[in-house]
C-alpha positions in Angstrom: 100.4 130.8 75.2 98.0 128.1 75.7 100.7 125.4 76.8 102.5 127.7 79.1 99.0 128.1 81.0 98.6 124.8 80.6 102.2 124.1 82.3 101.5 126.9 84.9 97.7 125.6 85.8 99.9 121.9 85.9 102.7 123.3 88.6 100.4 124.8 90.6 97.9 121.5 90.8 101.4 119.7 91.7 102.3 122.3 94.9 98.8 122.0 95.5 98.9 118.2 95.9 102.0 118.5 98.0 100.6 120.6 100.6 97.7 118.5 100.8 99.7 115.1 101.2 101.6 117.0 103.8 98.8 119.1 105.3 100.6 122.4 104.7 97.3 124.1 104.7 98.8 127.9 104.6 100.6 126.9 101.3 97.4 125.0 100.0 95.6 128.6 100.8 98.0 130.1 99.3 97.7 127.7 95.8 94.0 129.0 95.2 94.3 132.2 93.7 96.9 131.6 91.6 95.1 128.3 90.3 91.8 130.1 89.6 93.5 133.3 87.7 95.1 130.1 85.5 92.1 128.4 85.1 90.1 131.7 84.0 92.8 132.4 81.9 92.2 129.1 79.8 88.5 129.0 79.7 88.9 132.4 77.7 91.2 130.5 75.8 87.7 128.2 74.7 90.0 125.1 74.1 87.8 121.9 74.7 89.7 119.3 73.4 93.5 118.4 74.2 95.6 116.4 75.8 97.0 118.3 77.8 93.4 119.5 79.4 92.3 115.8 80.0 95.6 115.4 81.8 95.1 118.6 83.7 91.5 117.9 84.8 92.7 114.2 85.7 94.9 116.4 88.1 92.2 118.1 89.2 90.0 115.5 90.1 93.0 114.3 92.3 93.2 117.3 94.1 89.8 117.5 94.4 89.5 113.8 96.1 92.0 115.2 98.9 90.6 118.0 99.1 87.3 116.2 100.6 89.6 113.9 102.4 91.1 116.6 104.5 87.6 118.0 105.0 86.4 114.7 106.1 89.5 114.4 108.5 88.9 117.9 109.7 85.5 117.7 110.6 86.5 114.4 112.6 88.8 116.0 114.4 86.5 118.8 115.4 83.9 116.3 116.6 86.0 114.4 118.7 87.8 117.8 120.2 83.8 118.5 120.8 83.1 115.5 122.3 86.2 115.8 124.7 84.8 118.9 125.9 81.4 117.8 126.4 83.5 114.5 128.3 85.3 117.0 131.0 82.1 119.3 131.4 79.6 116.4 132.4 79.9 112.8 133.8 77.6 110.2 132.4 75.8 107.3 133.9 72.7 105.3 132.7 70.4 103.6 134.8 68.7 100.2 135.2 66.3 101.1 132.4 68.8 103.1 129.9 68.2 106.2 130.9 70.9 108.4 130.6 71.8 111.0 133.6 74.3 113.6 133.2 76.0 115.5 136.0 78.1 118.1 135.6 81.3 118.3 136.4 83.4 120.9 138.8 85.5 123.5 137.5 89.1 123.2 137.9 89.1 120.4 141.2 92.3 121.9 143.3 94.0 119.4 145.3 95.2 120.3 148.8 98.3 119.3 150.2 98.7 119.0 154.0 101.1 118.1 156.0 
């Protein structure tokens, strides 16, 4: 019982890896639930000492690293997609003594063509 929850927790940690090397995040979503029912499932077990847990929380710790990664890279992306907007809303220019003046920018400029 114990090892196939083991080997089940295991499997799951590897999909879960592989969505997050490939940035599948819908499968990674869908990885969560069935990695905490396993993980419940051996902490009512109460086994603390194993091989097969140290190698399964060295998993884990993996995960866990890319896990912050892809935060990190998603928050970056999210600031720099907010700095673009702020870019096309509102021209900047500093002055002789640093100051910085903003002006904003036009809605959609239309160019008209004549002949």
């Amino acid at each position: 019982m114990q090892n196939d929850l083991i080997k089940a927790l295991e499997e799951v940690l590897d999909l879960e890896r592989a969505a997050l090397v490939e940035g599948d995040l819908d499968r990674l979503g869908n990885t969560a639930p069935e990695k905490e029912k396993l993980i419940g499932a051996i902490n009512e077990l109460q086994v603390l000492d194993s091989q097969d847990l140290i190698r399964v929380q060295q998993k884990v710790e993996r995960n866990q690293t890319l896990l912050n990664s892809a935060a990190d890279g998603i928050r970056a992306v999210a600031n720099r997609m907010s700095e673009l907007r702020r870019v096309r809303q509102e021209f900047s220019t500093y002055d002789a003594a640093g100051q910085r003046n903003g002006f904003a920018v036009r809605g959609k400029a239309k160019l008209e063509k004549r002949a």
